[in-house]
C-alpha positions in Angstrom: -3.5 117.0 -10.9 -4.7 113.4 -11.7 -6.9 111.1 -12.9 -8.1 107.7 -12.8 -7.1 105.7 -15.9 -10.8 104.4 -17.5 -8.9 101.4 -18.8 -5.2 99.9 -18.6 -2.8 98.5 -21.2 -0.2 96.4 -18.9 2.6 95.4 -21.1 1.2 93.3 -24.3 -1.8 92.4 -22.0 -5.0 93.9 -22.7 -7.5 94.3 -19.9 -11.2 96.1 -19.4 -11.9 98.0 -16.5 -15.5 96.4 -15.2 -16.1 98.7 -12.2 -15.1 100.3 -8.8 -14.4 97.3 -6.9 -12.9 98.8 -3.4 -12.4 102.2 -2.3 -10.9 103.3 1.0 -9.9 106.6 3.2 -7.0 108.2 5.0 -7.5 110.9 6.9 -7.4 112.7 10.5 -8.7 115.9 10.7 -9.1 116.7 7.2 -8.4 113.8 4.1 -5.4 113.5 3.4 -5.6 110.5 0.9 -7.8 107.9 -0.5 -7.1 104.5 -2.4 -9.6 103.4 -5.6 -9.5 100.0 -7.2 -11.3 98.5 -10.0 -12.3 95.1 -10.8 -11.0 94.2 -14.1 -11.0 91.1 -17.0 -8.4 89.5 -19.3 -9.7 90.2 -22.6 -6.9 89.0 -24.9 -3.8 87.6 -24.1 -2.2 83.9 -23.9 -0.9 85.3 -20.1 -2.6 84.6 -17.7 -4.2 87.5 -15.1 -1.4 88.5 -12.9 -4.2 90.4 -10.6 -8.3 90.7 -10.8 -8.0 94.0 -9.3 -6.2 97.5 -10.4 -5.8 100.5 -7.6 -4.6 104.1 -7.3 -4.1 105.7 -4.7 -3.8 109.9 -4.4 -3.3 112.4 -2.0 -0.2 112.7 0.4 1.1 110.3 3.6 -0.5 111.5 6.4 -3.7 110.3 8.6 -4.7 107.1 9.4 -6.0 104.3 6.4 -10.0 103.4 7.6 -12.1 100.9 6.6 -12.7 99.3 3.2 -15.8 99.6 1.6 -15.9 96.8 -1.1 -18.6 96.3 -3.9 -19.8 93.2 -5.5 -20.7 93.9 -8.9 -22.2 90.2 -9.2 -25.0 91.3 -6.6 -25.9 94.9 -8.5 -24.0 96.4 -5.4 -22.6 99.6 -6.4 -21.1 103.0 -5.5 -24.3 104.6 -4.7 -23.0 108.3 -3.4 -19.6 110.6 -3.2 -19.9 113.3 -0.1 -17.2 115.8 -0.5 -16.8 118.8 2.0 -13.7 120.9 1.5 -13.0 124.8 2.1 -11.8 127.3 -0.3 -8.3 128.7 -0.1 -8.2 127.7 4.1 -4.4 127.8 4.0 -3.6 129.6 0.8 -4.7 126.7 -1.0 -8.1 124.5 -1.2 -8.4 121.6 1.2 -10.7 118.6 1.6 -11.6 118.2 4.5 -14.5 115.4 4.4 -15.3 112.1 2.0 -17.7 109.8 2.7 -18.3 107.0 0.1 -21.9 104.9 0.6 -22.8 101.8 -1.2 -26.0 100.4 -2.7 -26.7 98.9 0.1 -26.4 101.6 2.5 -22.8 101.1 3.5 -20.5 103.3 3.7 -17.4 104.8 5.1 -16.1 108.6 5.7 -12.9 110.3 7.4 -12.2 113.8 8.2 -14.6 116.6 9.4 -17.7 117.8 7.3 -17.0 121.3 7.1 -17.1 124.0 4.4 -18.9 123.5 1.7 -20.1 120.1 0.9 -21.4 118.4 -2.6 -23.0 114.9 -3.0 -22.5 112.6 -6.1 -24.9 110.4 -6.9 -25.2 108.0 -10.6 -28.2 108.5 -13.0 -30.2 105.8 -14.5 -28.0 105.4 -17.2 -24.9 106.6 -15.7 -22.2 105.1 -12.7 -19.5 106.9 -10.9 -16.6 105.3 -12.4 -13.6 107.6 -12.0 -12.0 110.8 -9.9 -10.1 113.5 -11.1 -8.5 116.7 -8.4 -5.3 117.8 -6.9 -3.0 116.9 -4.1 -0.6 118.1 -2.4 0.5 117.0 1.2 -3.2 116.6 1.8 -5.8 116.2 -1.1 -6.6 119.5 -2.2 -9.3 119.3 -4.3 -12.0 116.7 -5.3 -14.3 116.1 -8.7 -15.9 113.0 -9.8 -16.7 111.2 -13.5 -19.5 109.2 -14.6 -19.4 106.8 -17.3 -22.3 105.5 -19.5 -23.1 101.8 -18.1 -22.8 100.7 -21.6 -19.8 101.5 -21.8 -18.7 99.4 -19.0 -17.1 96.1 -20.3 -17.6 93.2 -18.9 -14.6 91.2 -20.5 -15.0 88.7 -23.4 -16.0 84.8 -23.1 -13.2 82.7 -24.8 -13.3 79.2 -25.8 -10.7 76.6 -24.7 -7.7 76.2 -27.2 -9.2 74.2 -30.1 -7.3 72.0 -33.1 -10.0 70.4 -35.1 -7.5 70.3 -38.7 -4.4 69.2 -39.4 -2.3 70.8 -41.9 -2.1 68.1 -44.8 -4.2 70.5 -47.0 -4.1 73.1 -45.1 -5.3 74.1 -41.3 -8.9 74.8 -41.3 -9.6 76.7 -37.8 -12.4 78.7 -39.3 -15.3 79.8 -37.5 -18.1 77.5 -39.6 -16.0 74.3 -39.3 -15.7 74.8 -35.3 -19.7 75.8 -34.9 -19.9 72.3 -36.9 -18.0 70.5 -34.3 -19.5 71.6 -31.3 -17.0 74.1 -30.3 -18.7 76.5 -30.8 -22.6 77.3 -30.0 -25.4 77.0 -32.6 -26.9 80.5 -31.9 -23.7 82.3 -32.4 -22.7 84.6 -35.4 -19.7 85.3 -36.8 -20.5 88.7 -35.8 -19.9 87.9 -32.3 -16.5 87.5 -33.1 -14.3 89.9 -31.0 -10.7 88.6 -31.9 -8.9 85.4 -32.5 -5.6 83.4 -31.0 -3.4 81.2 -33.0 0.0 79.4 -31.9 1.7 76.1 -32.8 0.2 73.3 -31.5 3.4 72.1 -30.5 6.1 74.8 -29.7 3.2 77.2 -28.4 4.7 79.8 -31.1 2.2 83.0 -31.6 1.0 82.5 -35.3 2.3 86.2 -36.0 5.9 85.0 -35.7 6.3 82.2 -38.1 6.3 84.3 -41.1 3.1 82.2 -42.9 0.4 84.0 -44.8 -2.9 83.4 -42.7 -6.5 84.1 -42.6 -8.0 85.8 -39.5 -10.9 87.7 -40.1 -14.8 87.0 -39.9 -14.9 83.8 -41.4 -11.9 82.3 -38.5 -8.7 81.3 -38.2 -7.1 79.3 -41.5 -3.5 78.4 -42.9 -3.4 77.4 -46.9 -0.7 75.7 -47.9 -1.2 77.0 -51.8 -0.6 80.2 -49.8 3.2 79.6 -48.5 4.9 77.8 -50.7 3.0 74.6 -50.7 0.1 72.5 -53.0 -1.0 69.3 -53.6 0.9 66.8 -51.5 3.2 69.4 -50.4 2.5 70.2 -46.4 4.1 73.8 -45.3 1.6 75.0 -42.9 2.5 74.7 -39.3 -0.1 72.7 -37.2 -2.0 75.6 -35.5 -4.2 75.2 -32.3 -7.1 78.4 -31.8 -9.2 80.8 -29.5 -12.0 82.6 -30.1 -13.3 85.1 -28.3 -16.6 86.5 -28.5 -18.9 89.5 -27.1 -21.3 86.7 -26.2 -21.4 84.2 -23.0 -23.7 81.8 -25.2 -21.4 81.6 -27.9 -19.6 79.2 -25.2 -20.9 75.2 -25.8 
């Protein structure tokens, strides 16, 4: 059995799955395999994307790979419809014999032969084929799709470059009010658009949740207080901290 992941954890990097980017078939007489891959966004993480684009490919070796059939979510272009034809128990077991995947814009690509009994996919108004779930063996055996709610599609977050407005002689102010003051930060954004925040040192790039301090990071932003580790008036302790927000907004961004 298997099933396409709906979204990927890869190491301490978190991404979201935007859509069904590519998806391609190999086959001869009957399908013996096909590749999906999905677009995808760094949402958090100070790594940098390793790849834009996540695949999975099931069913056995065999058959020839076809043609791609790509998708460019930018232009609304979209998997439009899922053909499967397959027959029931043909060699003891259930057996696909023919995919054909079309586009929004009327491309498409198929493999195999349509024989058997055959079932069309299509989305709804408020749903997308997203995912595929089935059995495979040599060949693929069998073949089910999933929809997803389109509001449940994320589109990734919109971070802000790394930003140091304070410096910690009283303390490192990184909150959110202080940055919307300087410009970092729109005018028309909330604090409620706040999705998560990023702290390091500003000058050993150390993640904030190693050095051991006592920190704010909540809805109001990012702070250090040195009356909160060890220090007061006069006495520096907090470590020079440099931020990034990242919001569920794109005009959050200045």
């Amino acid at each position: 059995m298997f099933l396409s992941h709906l979204s990927v954890a890869i190491s301490d990097h978190l991404f979201n799955v935007i859509g069904i980017s590519s998806v391609q078939i190999r086959s001869g007489s009957r399908i013996d395999g096909f590749k999906v891959c999905y677009q995808t966004s760094q949402s958090v993480s100070h790594a940098s994307v390793g790849t834009s684009e996540l695949c999975f490919t099931y069913g056995g070796s065999g058959g020839s790979w076809g043609s791609t059939l790509s998708f460019d979510a930018s232009s609304g272009d979209y998997l439009r419809e899922v053909r499967i034809c397959k027959e029931d128990a043909k060699y003891g077991y259930d057996t696909v014999y023919f995919l054909k995947f079309t586009s929004s814009t009327g491309s498409n690509i198929s493999g195999g032969a349509p024989t058997g009994s055959c079932t069309t996919y299509n989305p709804t108004s408020s749903e997308q084929i997203f995912a595929f779930h089935g059995s495979e063996g040599s060949e693929l055996n069998s073949l089910g799709i999933y929809k997803i709610d389109n509001s449940l599609v994320n589109g990734g977050l919109y971070a802000t470059d790394w930003l140091d407005r304070d410096d910690p002689a009283s303390g490192d102010n990184e909150l959110f009010n202080a940055h919307k003051s300087s410009g970092n930060i729109s005018a028309s954004c909330e604090s409620s658009d706040i999705a998560a925040i990023l702290a390091r040192v500003v000058g050993t790039k150390l993640d904030s949740s190693l050095t051991g301090q006592n920190l704010v990071n909540n809805g109001s932003g990012f702070a250090c207080w040195n009356s909160s580790n060890g220090g007061g008036s006069g006495i520096t302790t907090c470590e020079d901290y440099e931020v990034r927000y990242f919001f569920t907004k794109a005009s959050c961004l200045p």
